[in-house]
Backbone as CSV, one residue per row, in Angstrom:
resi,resn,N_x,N_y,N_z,CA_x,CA_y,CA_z,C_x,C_y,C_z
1,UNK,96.456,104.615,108.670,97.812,104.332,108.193,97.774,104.136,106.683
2,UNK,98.626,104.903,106.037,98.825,104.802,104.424,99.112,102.936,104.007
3,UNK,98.765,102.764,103.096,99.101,101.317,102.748,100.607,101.327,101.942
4,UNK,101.770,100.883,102.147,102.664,101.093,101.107,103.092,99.647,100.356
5,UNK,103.799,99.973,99.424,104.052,98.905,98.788,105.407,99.371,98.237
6,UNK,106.025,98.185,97.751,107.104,98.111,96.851,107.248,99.170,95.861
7,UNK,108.011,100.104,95.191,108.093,100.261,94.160,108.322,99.842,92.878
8,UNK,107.346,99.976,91.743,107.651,99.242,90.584,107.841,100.127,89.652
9,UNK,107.457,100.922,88.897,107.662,102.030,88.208,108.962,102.209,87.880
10,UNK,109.475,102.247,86.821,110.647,102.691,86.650,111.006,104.354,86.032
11,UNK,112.156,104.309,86.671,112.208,106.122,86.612,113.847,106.187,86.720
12,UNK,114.276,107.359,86.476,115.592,107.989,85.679,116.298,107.273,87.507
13,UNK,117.901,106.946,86.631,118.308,106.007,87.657,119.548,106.879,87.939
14,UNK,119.518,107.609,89.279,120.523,108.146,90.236,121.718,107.166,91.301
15,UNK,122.183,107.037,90.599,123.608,106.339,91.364,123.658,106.000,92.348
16,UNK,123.319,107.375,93.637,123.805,107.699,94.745,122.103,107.253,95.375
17,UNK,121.062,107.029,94.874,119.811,106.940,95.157,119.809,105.600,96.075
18,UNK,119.826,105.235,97.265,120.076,103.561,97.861,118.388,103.369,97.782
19,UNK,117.385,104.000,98.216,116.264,103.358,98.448,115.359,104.730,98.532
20,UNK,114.013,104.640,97.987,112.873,105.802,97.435,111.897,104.879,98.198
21,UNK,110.710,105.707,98.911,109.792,105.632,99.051,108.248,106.945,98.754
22,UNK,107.557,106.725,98.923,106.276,107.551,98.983,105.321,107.555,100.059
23,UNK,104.317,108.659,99.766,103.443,108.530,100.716,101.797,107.605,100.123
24,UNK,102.457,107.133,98.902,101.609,106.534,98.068,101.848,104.749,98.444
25,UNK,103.368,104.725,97.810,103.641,103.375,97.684,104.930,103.087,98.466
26,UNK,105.421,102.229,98.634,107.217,102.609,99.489,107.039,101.185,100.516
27,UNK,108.411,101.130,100.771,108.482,100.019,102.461,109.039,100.382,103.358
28,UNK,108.872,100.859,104.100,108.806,101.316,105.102,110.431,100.893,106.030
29,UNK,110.109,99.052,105.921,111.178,98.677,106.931,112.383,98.671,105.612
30,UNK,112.140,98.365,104.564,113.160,98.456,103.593,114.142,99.311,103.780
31,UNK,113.942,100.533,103.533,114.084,101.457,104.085,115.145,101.830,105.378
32,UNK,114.490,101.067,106.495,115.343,101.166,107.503,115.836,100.493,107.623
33,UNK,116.144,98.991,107.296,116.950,98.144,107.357,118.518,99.380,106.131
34,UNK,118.056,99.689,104.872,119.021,99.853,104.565,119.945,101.723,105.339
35,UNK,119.280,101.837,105.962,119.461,102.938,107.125,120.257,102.540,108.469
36,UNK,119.817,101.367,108.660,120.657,100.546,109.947,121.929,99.986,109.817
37,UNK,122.020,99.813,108.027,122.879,98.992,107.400,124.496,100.377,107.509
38,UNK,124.124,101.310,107.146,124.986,102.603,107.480,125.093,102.789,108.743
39,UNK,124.306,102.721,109.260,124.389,103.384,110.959,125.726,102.394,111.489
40,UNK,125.379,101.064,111.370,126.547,100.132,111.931,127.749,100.041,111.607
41,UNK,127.523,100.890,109.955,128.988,101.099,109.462,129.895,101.779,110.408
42,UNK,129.156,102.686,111.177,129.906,103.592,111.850,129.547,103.698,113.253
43,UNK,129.062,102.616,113.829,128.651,102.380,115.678,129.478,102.683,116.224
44,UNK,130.575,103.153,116.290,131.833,103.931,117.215,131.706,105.216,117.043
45,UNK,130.877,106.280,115.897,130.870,107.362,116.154,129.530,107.387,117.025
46,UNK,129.253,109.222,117.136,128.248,109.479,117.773,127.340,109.724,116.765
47,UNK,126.344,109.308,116.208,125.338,109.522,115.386,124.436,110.686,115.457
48,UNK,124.335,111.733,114.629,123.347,112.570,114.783,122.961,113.000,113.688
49,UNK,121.374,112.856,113.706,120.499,113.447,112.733,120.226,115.012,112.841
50,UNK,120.478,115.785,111.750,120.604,117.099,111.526,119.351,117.258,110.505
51,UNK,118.180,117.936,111.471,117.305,118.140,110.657,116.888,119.241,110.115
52,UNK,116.791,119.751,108.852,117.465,120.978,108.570,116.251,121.964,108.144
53,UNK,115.457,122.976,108.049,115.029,123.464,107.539,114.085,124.878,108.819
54,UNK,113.298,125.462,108.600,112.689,126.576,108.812,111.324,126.528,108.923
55,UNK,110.641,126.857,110.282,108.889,126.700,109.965,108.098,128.168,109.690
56,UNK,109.040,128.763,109.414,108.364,129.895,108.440,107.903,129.382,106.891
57,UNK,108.115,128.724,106.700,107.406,128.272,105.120,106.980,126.546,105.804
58,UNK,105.762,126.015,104.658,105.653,125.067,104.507,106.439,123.727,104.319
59,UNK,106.423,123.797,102.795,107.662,122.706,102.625,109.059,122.711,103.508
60,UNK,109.363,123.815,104.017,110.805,124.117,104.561,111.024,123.654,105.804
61,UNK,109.280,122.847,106.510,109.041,122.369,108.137,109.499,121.280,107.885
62,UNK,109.388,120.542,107.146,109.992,119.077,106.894,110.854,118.898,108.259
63,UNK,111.849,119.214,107.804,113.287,118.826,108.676,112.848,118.979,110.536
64,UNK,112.338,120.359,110.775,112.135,120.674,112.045,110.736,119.045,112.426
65,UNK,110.064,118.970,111.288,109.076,118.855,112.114,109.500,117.127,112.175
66,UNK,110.050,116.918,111.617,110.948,114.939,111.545,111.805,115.012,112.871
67,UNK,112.582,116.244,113.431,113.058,116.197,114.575,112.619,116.334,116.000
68,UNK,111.765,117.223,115.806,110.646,117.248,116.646,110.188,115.769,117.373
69,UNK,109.562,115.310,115.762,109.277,113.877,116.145,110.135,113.056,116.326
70,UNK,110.884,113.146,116.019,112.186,111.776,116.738,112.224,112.146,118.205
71,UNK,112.644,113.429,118.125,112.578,113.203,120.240,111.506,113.138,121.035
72,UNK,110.542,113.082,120.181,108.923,112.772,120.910,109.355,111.045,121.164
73,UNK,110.358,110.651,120.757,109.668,108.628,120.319,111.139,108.764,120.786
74,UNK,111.770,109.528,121.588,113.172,108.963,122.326,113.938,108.297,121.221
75,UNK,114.573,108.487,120.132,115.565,107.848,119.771,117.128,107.780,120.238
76,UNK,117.738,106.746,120.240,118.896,106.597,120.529,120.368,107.742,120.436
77,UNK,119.583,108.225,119.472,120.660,108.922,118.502,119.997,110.476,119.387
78,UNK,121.147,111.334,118.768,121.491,113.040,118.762,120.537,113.457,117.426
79,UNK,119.499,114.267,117.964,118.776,115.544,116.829,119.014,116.756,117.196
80,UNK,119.510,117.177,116.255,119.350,118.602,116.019,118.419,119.250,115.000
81,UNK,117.885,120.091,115.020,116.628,120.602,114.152,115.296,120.567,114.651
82,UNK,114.706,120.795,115.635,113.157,120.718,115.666,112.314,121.826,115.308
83,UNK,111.092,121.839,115.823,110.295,123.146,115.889,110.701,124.409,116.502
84,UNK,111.094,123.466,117.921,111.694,124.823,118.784,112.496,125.553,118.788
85,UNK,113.826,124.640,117.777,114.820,125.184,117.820,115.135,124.692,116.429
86,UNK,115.145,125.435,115.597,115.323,124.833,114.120,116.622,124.937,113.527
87,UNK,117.474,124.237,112.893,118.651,124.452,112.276,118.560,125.240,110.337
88,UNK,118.832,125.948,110.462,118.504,126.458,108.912,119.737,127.236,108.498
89,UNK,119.483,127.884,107.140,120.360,128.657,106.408,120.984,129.774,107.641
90,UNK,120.472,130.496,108.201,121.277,131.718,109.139,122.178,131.112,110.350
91,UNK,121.574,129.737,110.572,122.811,129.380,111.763,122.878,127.810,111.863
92,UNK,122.818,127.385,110.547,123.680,125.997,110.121,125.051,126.536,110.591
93,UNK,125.886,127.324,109.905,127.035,126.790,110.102,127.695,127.072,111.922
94,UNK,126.501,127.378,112.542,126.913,128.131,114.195,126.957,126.486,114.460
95,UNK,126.021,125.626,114.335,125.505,124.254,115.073,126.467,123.716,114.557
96,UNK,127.014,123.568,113.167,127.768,122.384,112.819,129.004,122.493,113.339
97,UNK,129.346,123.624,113.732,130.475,124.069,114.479,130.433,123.984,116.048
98,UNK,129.555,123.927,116.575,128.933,123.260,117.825,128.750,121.693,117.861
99,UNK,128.119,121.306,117.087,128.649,119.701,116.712,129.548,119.333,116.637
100,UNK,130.896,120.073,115.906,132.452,119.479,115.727,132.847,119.832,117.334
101,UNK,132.524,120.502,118.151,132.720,120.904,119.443,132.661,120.091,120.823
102,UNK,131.879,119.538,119.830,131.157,118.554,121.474,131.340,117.186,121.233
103,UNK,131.709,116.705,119.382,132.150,115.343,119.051,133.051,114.899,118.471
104,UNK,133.985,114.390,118.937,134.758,113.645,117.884,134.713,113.237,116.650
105,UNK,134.222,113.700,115.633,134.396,112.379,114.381,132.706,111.866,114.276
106,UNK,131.785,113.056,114.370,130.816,112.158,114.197,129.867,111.811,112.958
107,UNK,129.092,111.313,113.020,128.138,110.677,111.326,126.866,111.850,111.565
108,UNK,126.893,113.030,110.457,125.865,113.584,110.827,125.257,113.053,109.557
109,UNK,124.171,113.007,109.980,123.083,111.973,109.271,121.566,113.382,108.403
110,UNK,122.152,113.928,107.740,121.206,115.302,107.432,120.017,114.796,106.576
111,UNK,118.505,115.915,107.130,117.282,115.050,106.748,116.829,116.785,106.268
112,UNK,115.946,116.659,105.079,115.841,117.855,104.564,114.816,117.752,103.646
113,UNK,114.040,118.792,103.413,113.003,118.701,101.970,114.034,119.316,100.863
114,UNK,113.253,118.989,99.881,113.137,119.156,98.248,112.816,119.411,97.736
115,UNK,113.125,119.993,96.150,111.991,120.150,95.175,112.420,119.023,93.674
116,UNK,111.419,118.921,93.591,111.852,118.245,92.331,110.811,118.388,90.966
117,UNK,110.658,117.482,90.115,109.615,117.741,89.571,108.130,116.987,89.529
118,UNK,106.913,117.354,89.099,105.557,116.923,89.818,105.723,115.354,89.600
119,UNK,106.376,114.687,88.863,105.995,112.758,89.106,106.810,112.659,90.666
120,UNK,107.701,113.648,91.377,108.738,112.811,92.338,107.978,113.579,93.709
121,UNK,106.920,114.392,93.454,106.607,114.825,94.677,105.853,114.073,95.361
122,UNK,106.342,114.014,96.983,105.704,113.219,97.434,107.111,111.856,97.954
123,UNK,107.763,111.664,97.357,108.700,110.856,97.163,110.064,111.235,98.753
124,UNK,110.094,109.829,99.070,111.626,110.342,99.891,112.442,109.291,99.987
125,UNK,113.229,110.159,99.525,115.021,109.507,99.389,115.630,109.207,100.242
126,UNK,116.490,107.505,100.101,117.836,107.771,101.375,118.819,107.731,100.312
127,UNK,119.893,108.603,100.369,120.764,108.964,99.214,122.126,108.986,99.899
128,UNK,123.289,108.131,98.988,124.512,108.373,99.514,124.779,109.280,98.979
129,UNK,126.166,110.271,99.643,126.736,111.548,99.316,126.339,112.622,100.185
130,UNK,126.894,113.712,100.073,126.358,114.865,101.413,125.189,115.474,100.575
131,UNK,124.144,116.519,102.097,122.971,117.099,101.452,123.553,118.337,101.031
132,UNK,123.663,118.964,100.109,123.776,120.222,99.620,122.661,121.003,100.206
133,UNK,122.182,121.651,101.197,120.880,122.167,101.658,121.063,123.431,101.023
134,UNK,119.951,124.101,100.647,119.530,125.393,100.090,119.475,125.218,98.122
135,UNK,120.057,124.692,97.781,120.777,124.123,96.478,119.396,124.605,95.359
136,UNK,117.984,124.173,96.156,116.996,124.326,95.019,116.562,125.446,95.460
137,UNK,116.981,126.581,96.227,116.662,127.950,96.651,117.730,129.108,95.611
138,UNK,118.840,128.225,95.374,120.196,129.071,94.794,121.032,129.423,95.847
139,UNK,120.934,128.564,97.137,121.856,129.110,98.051,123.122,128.297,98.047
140,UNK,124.152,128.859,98.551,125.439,128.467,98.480,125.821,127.693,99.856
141,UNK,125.707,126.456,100.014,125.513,126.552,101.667,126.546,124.718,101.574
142,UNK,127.036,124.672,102.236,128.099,123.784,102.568,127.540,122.537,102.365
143,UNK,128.005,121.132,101.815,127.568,119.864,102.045,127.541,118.994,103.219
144,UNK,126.707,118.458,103.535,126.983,117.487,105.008,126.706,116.577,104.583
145,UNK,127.583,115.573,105.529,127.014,114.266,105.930,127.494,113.172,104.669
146,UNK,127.653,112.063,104.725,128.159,110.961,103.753,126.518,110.660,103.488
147,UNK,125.616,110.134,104.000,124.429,110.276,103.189,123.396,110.779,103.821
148,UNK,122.173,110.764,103.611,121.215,111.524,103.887,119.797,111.109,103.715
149,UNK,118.732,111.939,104.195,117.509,111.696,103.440,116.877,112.882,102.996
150,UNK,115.872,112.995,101.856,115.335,114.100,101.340,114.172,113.470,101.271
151,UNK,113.081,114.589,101.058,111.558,114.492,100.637,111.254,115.277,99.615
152,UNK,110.428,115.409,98.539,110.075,116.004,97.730,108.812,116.428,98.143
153,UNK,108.772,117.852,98.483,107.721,118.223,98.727,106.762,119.573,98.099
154,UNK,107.418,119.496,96.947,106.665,120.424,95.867,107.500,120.276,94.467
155,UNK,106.631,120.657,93.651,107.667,120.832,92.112,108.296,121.721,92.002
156,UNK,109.742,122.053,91.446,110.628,122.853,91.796,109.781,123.493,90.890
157,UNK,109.589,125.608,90.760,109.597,126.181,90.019,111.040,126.938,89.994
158,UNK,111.289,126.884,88.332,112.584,127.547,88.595,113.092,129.042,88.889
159,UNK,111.929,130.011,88.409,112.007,130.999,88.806,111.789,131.763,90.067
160,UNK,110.669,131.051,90.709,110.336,131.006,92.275,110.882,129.982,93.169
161,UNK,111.754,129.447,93.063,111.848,128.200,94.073,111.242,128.777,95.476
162,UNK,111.587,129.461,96.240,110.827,129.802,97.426,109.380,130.041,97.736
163,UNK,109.177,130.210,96.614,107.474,130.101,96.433,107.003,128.670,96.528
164,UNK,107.601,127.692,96.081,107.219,126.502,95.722,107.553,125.859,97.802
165,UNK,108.148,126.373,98.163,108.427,125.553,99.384,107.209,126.179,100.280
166,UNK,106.765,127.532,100.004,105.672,128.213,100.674,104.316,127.430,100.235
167,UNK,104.564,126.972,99.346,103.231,126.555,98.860,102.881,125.367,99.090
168,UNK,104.005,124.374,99.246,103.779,123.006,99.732,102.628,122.559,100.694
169,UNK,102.107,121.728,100.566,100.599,121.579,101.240,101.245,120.798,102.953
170,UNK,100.632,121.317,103.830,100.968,120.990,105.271,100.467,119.841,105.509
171,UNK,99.755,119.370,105.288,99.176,118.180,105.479,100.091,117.014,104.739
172,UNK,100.557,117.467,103.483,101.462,116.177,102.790,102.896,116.453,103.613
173,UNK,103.452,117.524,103.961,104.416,117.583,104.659,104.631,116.967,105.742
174,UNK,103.445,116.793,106.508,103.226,115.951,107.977,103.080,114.718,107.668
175,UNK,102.547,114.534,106.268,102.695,113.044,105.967,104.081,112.303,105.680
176,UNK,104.764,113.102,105.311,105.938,112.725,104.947,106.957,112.629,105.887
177,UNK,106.560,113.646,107.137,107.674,113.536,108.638,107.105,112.143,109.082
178,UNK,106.407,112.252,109.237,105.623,110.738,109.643,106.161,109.635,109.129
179,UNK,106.135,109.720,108.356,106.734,108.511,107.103,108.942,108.530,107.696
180,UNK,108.907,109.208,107.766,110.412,109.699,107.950,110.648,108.930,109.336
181,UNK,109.968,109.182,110.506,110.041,109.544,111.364,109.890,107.491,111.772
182,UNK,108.821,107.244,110.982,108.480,105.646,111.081,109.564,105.410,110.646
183,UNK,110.576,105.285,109.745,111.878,104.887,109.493,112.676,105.226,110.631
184,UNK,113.011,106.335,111.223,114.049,106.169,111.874,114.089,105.940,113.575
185,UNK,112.375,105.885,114.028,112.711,105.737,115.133,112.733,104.475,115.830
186,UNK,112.319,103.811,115.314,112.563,102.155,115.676,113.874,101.707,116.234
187,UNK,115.107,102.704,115.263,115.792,102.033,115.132,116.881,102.147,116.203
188,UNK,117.306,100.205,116.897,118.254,100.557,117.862,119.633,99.487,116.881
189,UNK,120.743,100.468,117.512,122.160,99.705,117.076,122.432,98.501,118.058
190,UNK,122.886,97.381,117.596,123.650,96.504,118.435,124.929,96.307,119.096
């Protein structure tokens, strides 16, 4: 088990940023307490985590492979996105339209990799505001969700971004579903 800790470091300050961790340093329950703290905002909808990405590339397993693992550990909540069945760029908008189908009004809760630059890799976000998914690819792809989580799992290059998600190391990627995955599956609503 990684040892984490608090963050101390100070670094460029994002608004919408509620709580950062790593696979270095980070808290774990911090984290989910301020994750539980949203969830209850909205305990009358149906909660579902939308985990977004593609296991044809590296960095891009993130999402599948955090959903995967949530329904390995039974969580409470609705996933969409695993290995088997992955939610991505060609049929996001089929599911989210299957989601408005089957729920009333619900909190989709979208979990996704990143790129950013080499001090933030490694790093994962719970961020208010929707995920723009594809955004560091140049894709044009709809916002979800009131907030979210991201991982940084390579340095954006700007001319290749898709290269950079291919290249992401599998092993830090699994570290980071892991890490993800310890946040959200604990967690039950009251």
């Amino acid at each position: 088990m990684l040892a984490l800790f608090k963050r101390g470091k100070k670094e460029k300050k994002n608004p919408n940023r509620l709580f950062a961790i790593s696979a270095q340093k980070g808290d774990i329950e911090a984290m989910r307490n301020k994750v539980i703290e949203i969830l209850q905002k909205s305990f009358s909808k149906d909660i579902i985590f939308l985990c977004i990405g593609s296991s044809r590339s590296n960095g891009d397993s993130l999402g599948p492979m955090v959903g995967s693992m949530l329904k390995e550990k039974g969580v409470p909540f609705y996933v969409f996105g695993t290995l088997d069945a992955p939610v991505h760029a060609l049929n996001l908008n089929d599911v989210l339209q299957k989601i408005h189908n089957e729920f009333a009004d619900p909190l989709i809760f979208p979990i996704d990799a990143s790129l950013g630059d080499a001090s933030q890799v490694g790093e994962i976000y719970l961020m208010k505001g929707p995920l723009i998914p594809g955004r560091a690819a140049n894709k044009s792809l709809k916002p979800i969700g009131d907030y979210h989580i991201r991982a940084v799992v390579n340095k954006l290059d700007l001319l290749l971004p898709a290269k950079a998600l291919i290249e992401a190391k599998i092993e830090n990627i699994s570290t980071l579903a892991r890490i993800i995955t310890e946040v959200l599956s604990p967690i039950k609503l009251k």
